[in-house]
N, CA, C and O atoms as CSV, one atom per row, in Angstrom:
chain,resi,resn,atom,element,x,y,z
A,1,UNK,N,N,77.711,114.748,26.432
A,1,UNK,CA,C,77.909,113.959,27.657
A,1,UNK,C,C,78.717,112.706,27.325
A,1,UNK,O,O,78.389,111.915,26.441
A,2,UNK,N,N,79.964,112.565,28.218
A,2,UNK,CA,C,80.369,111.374,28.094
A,2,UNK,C,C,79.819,110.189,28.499
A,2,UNK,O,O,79.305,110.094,29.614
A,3,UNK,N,N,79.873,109.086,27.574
A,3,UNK,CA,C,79.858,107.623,28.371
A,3,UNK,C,C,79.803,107.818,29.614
A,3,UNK,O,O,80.080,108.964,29.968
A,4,UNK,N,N,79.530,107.061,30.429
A,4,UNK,CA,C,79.567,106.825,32.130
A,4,UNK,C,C,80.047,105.511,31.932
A,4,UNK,O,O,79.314,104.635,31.473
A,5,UNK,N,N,81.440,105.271,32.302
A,5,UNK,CA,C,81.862,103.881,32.336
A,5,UNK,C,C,81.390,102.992,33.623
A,5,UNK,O,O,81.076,103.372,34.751
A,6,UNK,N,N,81.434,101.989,33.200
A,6,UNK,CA,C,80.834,101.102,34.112
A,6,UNK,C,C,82.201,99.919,34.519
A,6,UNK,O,O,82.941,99.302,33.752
A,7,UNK,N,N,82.146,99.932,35.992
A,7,UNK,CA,C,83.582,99.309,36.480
A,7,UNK,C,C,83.216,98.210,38.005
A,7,UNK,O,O,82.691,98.694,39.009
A,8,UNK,N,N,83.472,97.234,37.939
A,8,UNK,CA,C,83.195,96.174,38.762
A,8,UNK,C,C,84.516,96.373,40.058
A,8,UNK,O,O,85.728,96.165,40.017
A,9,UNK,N,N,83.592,96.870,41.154
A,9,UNK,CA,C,84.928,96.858,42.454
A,9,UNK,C,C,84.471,95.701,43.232
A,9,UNK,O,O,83.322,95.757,43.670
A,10,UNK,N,N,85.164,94.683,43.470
A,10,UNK,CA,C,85.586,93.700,44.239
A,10,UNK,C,C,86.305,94.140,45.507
A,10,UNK,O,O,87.485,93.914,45.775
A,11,UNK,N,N,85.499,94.741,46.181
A,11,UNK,CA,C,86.155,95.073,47.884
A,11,UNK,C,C,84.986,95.129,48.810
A,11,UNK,O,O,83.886,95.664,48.671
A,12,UNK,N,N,85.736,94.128,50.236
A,12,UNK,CA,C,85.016,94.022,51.282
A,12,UNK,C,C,84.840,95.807,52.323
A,12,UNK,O,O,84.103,95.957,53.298
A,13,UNK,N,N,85.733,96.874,51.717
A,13,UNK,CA,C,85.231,97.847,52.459
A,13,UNK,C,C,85.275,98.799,52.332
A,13,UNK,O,O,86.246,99.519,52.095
A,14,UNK,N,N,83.795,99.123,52.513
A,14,UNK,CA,C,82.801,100.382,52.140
A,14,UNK,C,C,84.052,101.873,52.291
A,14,UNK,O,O,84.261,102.383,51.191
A,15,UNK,N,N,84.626,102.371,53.167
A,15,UNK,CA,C,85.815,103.170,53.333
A,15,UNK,C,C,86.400,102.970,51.640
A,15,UNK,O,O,86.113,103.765,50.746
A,16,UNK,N,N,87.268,101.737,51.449
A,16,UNK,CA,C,87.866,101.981,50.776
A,16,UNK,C,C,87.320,101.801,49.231
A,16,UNK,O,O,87.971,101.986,48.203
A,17,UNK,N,N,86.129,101.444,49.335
A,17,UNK,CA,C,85.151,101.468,48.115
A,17,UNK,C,C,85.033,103.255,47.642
A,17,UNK,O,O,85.144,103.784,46.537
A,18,UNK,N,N,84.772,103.826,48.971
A,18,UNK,CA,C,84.711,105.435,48.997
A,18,UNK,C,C,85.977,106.197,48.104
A,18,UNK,O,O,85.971,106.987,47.159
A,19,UNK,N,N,87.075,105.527,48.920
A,19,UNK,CA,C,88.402,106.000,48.504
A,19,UNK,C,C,88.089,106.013,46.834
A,19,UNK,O,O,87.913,107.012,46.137
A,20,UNK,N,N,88.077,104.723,46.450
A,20,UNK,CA,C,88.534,104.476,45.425
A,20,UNK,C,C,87.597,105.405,44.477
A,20,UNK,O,O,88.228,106.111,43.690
A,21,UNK,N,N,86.139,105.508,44.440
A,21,UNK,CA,C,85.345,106.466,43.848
A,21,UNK,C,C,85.777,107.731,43.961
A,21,UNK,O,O,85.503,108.554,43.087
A,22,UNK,N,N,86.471,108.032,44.995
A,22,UNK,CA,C,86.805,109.638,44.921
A,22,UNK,C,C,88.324,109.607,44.255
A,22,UNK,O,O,88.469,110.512,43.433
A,23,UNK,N,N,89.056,109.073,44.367
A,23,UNK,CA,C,90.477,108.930,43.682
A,23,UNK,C,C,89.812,109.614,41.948
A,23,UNK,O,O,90.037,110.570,41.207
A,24,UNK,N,N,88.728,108.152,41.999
A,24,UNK,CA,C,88.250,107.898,40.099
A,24,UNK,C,C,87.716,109.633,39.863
A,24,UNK,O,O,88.103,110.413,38.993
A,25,UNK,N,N,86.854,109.836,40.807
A,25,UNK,CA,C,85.786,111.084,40.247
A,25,UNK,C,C,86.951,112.405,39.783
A,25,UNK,O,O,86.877,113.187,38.835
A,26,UNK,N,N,88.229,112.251,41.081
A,26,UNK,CA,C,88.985,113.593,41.091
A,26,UNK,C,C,89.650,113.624,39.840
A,26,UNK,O,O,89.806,114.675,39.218
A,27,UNK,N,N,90.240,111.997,39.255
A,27,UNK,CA,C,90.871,112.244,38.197
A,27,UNK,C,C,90.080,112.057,36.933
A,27,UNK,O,O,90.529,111.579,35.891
A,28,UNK,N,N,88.862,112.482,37.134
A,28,UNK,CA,C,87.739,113.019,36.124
A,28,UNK,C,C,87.414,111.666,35.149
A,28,UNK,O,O,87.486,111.566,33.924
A,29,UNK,N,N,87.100,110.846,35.988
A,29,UNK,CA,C,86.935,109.576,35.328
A,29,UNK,C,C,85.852,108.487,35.426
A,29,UNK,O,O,85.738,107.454,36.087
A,30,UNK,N,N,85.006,109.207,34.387
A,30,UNK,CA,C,83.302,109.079,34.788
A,30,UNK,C,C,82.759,107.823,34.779
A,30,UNK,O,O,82.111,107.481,33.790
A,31,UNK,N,N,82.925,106.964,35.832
A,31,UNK,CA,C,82.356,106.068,36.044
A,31,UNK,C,C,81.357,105.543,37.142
A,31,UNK,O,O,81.323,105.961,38.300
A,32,UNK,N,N,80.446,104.440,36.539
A,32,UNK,CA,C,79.309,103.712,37.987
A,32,UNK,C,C,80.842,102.704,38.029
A,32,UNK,O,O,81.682,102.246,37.255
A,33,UNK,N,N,80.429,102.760,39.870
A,33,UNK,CA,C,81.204,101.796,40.397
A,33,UNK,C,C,80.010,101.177,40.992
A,33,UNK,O,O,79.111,101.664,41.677
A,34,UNK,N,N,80.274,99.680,40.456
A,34,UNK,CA,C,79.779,98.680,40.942
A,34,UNK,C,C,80.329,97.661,42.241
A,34,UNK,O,O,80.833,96.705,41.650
A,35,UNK,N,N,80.421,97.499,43.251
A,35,UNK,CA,C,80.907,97.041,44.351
A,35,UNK,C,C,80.327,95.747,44.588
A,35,UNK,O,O,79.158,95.829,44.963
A,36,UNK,N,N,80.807,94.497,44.482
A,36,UNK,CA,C,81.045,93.608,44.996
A,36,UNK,C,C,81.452,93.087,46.181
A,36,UNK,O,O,82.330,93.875,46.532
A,37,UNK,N,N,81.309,91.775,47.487
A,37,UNK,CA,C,81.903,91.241,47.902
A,37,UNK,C,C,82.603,90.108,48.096
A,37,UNK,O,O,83.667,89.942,48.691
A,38,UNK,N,N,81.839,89.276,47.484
A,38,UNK,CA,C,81.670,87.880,47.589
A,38,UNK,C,C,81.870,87.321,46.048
A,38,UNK,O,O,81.507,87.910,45.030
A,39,UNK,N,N,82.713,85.699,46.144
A,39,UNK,CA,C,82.961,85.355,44.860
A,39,UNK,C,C,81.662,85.141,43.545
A,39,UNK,O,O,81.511,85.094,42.324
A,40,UNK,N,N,80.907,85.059,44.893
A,40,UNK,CA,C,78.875,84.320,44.230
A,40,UNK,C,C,78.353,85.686,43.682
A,40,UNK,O,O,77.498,85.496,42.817
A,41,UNK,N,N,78.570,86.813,43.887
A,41,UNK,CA,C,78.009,88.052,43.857
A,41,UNK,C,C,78.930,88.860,42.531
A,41,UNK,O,O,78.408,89.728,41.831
A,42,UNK,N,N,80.308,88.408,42.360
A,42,UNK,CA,C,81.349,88.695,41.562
A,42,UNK,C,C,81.066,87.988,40.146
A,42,UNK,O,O,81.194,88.594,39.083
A,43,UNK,N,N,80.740,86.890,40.222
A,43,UNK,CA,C,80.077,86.002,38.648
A,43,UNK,C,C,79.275,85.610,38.654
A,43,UNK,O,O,79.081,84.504,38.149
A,44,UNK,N,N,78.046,86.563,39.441
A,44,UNK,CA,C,76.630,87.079,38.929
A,44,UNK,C,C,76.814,88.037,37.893
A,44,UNK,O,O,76.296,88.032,36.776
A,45,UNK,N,N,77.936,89.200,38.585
A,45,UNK,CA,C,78.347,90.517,38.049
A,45,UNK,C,C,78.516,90.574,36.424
A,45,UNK,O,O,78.143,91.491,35.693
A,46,UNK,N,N,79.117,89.465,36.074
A,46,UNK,CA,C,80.181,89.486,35.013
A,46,UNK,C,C,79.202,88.712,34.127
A,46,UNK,O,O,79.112,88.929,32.919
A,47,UNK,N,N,78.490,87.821,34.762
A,47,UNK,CA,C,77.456,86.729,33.487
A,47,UNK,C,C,76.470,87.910,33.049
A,47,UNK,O,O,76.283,88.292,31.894
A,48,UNK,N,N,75.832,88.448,34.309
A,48,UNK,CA,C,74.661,89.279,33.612
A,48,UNK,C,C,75.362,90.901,32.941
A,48,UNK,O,O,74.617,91.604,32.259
A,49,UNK,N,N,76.519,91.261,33.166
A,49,UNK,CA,C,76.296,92.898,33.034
A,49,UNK,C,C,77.822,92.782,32.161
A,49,UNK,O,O,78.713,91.943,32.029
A,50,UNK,N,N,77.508,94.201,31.655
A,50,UNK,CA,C,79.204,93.986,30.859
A,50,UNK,C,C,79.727,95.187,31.709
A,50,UNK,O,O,79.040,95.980,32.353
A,51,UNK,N,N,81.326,95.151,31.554
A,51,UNK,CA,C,82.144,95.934,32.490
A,51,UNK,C,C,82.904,96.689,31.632
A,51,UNK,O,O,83.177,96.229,30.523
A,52,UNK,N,N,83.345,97.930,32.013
A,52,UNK,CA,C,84.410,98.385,31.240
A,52,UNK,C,C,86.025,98.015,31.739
A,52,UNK,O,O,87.062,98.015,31.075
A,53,UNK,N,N,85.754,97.658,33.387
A,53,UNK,CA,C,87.054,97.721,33.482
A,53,UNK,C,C,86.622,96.807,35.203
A,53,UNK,O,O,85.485,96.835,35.673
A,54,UNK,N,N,87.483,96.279,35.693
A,54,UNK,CA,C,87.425,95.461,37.101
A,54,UNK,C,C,88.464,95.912,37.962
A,54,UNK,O,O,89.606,95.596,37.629
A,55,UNK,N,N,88.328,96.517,38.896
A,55,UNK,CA,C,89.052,96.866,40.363
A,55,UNK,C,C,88.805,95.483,41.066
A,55,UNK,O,O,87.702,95.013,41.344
A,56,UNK,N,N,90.062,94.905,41.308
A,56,UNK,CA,C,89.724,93.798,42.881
A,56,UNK,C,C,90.816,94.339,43.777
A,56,UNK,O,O,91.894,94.864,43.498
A,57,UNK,N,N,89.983,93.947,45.433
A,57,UNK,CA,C,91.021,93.968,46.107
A,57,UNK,C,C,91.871,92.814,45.918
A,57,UNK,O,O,91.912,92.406,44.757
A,58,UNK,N,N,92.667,92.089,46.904
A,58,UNK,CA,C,93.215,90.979,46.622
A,58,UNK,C,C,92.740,90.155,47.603
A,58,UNK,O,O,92.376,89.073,47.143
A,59,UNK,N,N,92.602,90.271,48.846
A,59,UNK,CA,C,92.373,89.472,50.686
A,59,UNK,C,C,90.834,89.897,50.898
A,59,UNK,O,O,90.446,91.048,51.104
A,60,UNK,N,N,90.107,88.852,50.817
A,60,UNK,CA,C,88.398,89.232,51.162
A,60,UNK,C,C,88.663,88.170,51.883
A,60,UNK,O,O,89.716,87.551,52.032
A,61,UNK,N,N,86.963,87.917,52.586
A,61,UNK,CA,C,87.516,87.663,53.732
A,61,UNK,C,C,86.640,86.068,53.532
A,61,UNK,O,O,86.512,85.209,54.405
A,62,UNK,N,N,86.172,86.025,52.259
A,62,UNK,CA,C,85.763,84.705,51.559
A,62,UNK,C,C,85.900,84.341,50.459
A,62,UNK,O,O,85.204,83.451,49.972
A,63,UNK,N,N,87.361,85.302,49.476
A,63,UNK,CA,C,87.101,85.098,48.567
A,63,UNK,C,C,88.676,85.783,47.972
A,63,UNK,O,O,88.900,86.867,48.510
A,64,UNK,N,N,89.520,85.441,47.206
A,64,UNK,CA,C,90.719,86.178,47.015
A,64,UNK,C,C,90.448,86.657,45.728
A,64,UNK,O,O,89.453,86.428,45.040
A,65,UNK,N,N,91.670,87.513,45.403
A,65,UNK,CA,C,91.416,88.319,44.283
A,65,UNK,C,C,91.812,87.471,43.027
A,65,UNK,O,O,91.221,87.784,41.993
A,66,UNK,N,N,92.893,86.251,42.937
A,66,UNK,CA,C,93.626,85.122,42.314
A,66,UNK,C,C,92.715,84.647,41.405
A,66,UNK,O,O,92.803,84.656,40.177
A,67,UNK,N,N,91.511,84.078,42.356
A,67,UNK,CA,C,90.609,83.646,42.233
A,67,UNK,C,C,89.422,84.626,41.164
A,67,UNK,O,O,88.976,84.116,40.136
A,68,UNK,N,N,89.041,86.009,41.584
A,68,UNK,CA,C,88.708,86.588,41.030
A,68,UNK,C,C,89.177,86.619,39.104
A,68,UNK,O,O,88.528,86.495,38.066
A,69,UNK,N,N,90.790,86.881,39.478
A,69,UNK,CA,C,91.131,87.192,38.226
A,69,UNK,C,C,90.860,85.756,37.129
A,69,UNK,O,O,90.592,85.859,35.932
A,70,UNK,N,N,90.969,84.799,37.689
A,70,UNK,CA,C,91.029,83.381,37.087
A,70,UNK,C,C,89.322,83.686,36.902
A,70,UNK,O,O,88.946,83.304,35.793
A,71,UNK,N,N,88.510,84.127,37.517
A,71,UNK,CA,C,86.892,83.975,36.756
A,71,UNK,C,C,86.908,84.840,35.135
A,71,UNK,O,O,86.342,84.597,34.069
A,72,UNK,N,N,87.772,85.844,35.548
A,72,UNK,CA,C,87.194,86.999,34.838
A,72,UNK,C,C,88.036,86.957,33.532
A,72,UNK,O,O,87.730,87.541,32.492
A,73,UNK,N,N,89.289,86.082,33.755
A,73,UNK,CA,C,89.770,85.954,32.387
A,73,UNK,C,C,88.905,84.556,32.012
A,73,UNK,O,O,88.958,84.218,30.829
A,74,UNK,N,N,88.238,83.850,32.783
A,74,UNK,CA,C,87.451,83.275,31.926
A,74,UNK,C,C,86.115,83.893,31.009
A,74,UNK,O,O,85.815,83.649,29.840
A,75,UNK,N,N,85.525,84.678,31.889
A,75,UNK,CA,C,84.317,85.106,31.123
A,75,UNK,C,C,84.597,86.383,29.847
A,75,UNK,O,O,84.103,86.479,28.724
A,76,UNK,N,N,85.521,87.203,30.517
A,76,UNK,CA,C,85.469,88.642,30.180
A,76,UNK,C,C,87.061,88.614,29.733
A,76,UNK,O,O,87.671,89.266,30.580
A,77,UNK,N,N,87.817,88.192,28.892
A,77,UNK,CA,C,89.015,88.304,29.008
A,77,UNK,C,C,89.888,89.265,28.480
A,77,UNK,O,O,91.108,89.353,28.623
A,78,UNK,N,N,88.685,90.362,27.506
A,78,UNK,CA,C,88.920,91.786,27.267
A,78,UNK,C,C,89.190,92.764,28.306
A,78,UNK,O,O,90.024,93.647,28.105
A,79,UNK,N,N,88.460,92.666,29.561
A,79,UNK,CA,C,88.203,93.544,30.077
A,79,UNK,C,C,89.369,93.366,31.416
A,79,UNK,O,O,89.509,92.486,32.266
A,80,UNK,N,N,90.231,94.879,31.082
A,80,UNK,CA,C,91.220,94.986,32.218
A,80,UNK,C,C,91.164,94.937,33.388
A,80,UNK,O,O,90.655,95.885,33.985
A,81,UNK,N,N,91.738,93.663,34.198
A,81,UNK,CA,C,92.110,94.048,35.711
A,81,UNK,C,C,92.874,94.229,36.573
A,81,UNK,O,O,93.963,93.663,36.665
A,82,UNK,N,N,92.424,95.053,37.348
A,82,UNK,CA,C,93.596,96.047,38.112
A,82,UNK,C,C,93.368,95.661,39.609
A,82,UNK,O,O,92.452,96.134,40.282
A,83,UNK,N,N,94.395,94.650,40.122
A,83,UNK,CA,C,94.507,94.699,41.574
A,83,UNK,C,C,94.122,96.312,42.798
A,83,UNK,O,O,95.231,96.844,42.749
A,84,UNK,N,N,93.692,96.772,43.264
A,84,UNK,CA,C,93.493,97.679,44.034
A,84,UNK,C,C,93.743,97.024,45.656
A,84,UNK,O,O,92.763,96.701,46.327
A,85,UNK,N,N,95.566,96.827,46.347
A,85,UNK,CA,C,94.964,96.097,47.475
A,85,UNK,C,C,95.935,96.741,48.806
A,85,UNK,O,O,96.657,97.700,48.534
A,86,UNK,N,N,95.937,96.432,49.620
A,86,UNK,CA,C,96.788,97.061,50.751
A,86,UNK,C,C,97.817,95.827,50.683
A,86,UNK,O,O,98.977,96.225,50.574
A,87,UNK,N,N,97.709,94.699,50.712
A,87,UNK,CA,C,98.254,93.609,51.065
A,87,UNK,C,C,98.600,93.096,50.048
A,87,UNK,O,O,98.281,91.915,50.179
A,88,UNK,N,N,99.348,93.316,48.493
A,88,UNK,CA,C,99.712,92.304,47.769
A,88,UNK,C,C,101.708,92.824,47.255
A,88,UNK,O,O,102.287,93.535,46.433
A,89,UNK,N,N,102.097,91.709,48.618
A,89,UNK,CA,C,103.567,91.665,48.424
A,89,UNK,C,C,103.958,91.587,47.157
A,89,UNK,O,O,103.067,91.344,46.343
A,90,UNK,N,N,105.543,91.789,46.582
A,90,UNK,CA,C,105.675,91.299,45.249
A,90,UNK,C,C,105.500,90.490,44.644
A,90,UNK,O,O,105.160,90.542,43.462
A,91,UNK,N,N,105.729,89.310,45.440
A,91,UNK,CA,C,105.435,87.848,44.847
A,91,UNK,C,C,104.331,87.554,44.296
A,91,UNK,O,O,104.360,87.045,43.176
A,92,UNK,N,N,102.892,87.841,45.051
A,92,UNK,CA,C,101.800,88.045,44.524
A,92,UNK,C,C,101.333,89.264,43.623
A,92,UNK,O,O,100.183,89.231,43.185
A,93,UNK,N,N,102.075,90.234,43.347
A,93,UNK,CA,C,101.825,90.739,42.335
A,93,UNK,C,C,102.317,90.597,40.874
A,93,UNK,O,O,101.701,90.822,39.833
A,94,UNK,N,N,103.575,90.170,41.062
A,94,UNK,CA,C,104.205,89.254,39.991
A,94,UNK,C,C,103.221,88.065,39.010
A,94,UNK,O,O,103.238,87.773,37.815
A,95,UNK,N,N,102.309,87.533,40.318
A,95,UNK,CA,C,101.799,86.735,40.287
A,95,UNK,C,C,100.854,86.521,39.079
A,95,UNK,O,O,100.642,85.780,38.119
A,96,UNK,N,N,100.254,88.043,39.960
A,96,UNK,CA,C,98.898,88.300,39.522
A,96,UNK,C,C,99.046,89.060,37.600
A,96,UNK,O,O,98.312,89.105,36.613
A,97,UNK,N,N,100.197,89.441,37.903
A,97,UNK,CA,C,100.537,89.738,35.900
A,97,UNK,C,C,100.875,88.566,35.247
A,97,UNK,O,O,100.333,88.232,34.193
A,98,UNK,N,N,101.432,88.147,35.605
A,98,UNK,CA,C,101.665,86.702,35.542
A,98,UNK,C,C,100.434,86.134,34.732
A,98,UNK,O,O,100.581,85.664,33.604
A,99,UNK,N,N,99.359,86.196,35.294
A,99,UNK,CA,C,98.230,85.640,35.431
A,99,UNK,C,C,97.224,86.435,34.968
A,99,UNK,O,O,96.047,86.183,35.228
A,100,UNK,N,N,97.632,87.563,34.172
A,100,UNK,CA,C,96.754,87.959,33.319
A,100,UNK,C,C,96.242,89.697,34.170
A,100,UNK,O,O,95.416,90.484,33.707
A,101,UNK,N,N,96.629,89.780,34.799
A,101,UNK,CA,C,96.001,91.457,35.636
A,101,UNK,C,C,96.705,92.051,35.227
A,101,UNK,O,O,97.905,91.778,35.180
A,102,UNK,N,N,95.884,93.613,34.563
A,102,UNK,CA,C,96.269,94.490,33.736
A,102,UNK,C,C,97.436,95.159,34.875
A,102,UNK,O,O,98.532,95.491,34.424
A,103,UNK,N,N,97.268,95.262,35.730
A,103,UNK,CA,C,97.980,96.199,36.661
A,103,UNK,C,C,97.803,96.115,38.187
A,103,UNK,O,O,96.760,95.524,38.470
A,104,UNK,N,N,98.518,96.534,39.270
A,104,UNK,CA,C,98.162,96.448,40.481
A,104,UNK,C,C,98.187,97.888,41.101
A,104,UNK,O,O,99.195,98.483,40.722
A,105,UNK,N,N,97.604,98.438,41.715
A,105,UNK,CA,C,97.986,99.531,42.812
A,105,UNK,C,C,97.901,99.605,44.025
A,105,UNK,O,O,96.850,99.137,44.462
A,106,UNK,N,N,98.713,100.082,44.895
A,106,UNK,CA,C,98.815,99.429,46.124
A,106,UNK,C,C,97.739,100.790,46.821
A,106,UNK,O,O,97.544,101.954,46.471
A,107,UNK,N,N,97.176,99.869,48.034
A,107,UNK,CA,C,95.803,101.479,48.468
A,107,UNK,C,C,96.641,102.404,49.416
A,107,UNK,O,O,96.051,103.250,50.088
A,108,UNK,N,N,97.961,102.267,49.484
A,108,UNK,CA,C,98.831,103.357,50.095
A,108,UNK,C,C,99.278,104.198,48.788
A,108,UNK,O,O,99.949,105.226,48.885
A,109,UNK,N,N,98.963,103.811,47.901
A,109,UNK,CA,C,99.872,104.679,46.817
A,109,UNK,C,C,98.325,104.815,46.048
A,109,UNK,O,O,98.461,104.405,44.895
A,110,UNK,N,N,97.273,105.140,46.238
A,110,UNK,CA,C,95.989,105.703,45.147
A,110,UNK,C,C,96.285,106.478,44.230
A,110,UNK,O,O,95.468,106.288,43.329
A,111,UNK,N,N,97.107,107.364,43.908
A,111,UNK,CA,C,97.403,108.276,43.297
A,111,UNK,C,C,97.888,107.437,42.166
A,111,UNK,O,O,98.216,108.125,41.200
A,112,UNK,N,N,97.993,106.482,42.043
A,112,UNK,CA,C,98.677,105.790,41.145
A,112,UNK,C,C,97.506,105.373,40.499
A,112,UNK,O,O,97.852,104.586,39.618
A,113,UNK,N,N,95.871,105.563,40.508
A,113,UNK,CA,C,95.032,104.658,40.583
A,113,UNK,C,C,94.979,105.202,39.127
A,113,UNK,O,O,95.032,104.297,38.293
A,114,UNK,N,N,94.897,106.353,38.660
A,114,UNK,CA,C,93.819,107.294,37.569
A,114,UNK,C,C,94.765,106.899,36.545
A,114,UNK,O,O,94.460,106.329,35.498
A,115,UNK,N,N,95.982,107.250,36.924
A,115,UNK,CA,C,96.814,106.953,35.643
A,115,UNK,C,C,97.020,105.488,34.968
A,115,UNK,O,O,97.615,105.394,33.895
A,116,UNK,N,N,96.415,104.154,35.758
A,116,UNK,CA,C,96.695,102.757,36.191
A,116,UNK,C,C,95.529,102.866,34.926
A,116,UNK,O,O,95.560,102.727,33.704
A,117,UNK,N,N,94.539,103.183,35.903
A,117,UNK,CA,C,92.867,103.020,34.993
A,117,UNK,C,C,92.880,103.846,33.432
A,117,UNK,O,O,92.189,103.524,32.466
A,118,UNK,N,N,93.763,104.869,33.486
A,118,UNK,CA,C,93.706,105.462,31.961
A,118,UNK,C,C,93.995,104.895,31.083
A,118,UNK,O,O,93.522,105.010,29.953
A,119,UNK,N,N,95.062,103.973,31.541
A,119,UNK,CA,C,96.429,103.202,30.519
A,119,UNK,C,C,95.506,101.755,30.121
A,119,UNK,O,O,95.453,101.075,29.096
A,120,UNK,N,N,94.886,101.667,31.337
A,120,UNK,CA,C,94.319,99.927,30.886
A,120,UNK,C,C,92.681,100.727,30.245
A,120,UNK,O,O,92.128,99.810,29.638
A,121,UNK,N,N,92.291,101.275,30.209
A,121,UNK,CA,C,91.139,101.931,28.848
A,121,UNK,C,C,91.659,102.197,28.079
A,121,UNK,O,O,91.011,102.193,27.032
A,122,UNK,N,N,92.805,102.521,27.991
A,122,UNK,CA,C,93.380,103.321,26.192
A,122,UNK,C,C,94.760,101.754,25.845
A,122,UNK,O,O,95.678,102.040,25.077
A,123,UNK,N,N,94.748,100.842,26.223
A,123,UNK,CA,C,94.601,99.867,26.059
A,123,UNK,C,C,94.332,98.770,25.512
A,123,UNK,O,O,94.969,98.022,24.770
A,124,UNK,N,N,92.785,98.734,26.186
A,124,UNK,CA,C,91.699,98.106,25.747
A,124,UNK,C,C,90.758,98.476,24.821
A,124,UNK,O,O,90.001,97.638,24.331
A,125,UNK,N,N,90.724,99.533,24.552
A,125,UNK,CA,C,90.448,100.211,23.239
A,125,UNK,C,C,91.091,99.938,21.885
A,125,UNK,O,O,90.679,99.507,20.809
A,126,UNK,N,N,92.215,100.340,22.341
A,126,UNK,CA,C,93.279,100.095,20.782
A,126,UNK,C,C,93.084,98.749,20.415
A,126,UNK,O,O,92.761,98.401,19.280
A,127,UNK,N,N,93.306,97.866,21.518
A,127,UNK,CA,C,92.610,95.783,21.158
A,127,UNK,C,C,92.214,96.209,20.118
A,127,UNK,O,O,92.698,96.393,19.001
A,128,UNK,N,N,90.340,96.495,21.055
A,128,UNK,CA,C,89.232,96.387,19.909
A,128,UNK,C,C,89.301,97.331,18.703
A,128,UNK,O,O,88.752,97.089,17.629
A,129,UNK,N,N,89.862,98.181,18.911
A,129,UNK,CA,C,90.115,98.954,17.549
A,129,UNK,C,C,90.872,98.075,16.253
A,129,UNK,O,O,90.535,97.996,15.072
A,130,UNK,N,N,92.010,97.466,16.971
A,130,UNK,CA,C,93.033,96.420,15.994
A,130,UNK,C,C,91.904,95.032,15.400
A,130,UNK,O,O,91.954,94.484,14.299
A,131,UNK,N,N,91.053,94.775,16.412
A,131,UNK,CA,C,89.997,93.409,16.072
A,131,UNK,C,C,89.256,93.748,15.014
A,131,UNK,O,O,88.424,92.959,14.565
């Protein structure tokens, strides 16, 4: 039995929380998704639990993803994150690499998700392998 990876989703909706678990499951990619909404609920996530990997959307509706990424390269700065959003123009995705996010995928293009999430685990592996 493989690992069951464990992956922190930062999205306000349940639909596309769905999406995104079935995208992960089809491209055979065994993980608990953990779902988040809120910034208070997001670095609870990260102090108490370890992650293999972080999905944010980018536009919550109390809380941006910017913001997100700026927690998580504080706490967790191993652990890859991958924008997942409908709404992040170029500028803000520029941004967001810029700024340390492993990758973005836009939720019109999911298909892009498995191969996004493979690359930032085999990745983040090799790191800790080199450490």
């Amino acid at each position: 039995m493989m690992n069951v990876l464990r992956f922190l989703l930062l999205e306000d909706s349940p639909l596309d929380a769905e999406l995104v678990q079935a995208m992960l499951t089809e491209g055979e990619i065994n993980c608990e998704l953990i779902r988040v909404e809120i910034g208070a609920d997001f670095l609870t996530a990260l102090e108490t639990e370890d992650f293999d990997l972080i999905l944010a959307d980018h536009a919550l509706p109390s809380f941006d993803g910017i913001s997100a990424l700026e927690i998580a390269r504080n706490q967790c700065p191993e652990v890859p994150f991958i924008f997942v959003s409908a709404a992040l123009g170029e500028e803000l995705a520029i941004e967001a690499l810029k700024n340390g996010a492993t990758d973005y995928v836009l939720k019109q293009r999911l298909g892009r998700l498995v191969p996004s999430v493979q690359r930032a685990l085999r990745e983040a592996k090799e790191r800790r392998e080199r450490r």
